[in-house]
C-alpha positions as a Markdown table, in Angstrom:
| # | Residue | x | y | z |
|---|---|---|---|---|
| 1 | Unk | -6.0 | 11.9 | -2.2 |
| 2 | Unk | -2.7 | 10.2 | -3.8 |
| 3 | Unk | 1.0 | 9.8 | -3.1 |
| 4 | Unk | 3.4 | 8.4 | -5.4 |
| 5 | Unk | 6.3 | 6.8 | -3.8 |
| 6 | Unk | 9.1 | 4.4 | -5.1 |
| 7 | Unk | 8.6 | 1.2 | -2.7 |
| 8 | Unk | 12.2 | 0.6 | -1.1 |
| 9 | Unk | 11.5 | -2.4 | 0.3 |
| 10 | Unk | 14.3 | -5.1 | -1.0 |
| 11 | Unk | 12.5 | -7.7 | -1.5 |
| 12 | Unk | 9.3 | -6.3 | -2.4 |
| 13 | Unk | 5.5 | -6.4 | -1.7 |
| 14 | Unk | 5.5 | -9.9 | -0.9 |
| 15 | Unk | 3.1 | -12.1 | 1.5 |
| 16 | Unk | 3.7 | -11.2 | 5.3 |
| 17 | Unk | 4.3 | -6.9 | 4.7 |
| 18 | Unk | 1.1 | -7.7 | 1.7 |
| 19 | Unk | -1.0 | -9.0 | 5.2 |
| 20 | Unk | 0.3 | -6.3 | 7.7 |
| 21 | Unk | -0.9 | -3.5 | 4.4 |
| 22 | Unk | -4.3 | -5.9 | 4.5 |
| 23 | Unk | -4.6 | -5.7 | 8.0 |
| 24 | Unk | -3.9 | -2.0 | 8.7 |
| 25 | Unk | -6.1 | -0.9 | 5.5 |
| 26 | Unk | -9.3 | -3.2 | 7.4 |
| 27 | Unk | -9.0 | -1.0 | 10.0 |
| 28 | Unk | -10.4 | 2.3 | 8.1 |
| 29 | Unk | -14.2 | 2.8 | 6.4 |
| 30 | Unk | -11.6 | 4.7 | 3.7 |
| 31 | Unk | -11.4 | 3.0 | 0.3 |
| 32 | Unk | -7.4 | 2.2 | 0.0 |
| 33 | Unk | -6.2 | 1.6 | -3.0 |
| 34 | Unk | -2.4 | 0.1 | -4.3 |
| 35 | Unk | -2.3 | 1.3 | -8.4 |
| 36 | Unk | 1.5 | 0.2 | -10.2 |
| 37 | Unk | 1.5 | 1.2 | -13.8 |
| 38 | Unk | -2.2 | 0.6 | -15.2 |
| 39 | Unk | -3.6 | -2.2 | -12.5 |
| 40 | Unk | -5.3 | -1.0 | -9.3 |
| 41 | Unk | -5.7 | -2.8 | -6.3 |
| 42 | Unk | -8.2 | -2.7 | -3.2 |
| 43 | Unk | -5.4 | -2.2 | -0.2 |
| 44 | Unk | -8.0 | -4.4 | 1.6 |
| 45 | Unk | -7.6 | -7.7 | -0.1 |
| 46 | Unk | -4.6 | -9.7 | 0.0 |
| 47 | Unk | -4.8 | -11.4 | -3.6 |
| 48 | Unk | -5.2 | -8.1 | -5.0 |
| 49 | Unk | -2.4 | -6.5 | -3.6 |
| 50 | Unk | -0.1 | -9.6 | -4.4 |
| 51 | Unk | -1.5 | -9.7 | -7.7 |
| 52 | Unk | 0.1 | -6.5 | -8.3 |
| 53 | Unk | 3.6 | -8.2 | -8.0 |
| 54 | Unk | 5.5 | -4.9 | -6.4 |
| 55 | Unk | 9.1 | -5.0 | -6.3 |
| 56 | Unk | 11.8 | -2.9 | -5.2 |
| 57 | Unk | 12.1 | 0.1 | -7.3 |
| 58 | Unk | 8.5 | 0.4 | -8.4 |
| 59 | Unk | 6.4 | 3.5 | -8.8 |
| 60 | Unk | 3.1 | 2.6 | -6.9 |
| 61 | Unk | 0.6 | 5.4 | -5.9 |
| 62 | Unk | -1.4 | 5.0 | -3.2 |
| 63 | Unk | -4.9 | 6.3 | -3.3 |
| 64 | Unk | -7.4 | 7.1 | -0.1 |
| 65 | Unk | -10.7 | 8.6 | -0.5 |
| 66 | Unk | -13.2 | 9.0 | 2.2 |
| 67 | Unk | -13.8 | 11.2 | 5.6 |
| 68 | Unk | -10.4 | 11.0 | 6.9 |
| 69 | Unk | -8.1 | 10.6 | 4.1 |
| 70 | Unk | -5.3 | 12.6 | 5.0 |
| 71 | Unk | -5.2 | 10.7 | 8.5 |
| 72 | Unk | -5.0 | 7.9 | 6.8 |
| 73 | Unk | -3.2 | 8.3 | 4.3 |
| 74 | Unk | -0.8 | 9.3 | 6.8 |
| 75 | Unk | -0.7 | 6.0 | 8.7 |
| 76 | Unk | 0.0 | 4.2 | 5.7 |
| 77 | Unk | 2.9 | 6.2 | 3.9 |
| 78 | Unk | 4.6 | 5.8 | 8.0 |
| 79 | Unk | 3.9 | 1.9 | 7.4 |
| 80 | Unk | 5.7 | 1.7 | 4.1 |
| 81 | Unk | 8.6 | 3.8 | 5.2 |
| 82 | Unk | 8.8 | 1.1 | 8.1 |
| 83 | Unk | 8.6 | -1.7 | 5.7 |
| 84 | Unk | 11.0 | -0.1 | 3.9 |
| 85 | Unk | 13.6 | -1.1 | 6.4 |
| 86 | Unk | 12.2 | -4.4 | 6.8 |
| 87 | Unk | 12.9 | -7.7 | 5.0 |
């Protein structure tokens, strides 16, 4: 399962929201996945997802796939809206 989004918030995908994503991804079997134009990133590791360097206004698609994707995936499109709000 995938969304694209546009991540809104303004200072980006930086350390402390990067740990909370880390965190909150642990807590599923799901494989998570962060993918901004062709690198991909397990949601799971902290370096990964930094590596990606996310900013405000980037496309990123989020990918789940496992036994409860769509729960998941909903958990995690509510935590970037959150973040979105967030500095």
């Amino acid at each position: 399962m995938e969304k694209q989004f546009v991540f809104q918030n303004k200072i980006g995908l930086h350390a402390r929201p990067a740990t909370s994503l880390v965190n909150l991804a642990k807590q599923y079997s799901e494989q998570i996945y962060l993918l901004k134009g062709d690198k991909k990133a397990n949601a799971k590791s902290l370096l990964a997802i930094l590596s990606l360097g996310i900013m405000s206004g980037d496309t990123v698609i989020l990918q789940v796939t496992g036994e409860n994707e769509t729960d998941v995936m909903m958990e995690l499109v509510k935590f970037f809206e959150q973040s979105a709000n967030q500095e």
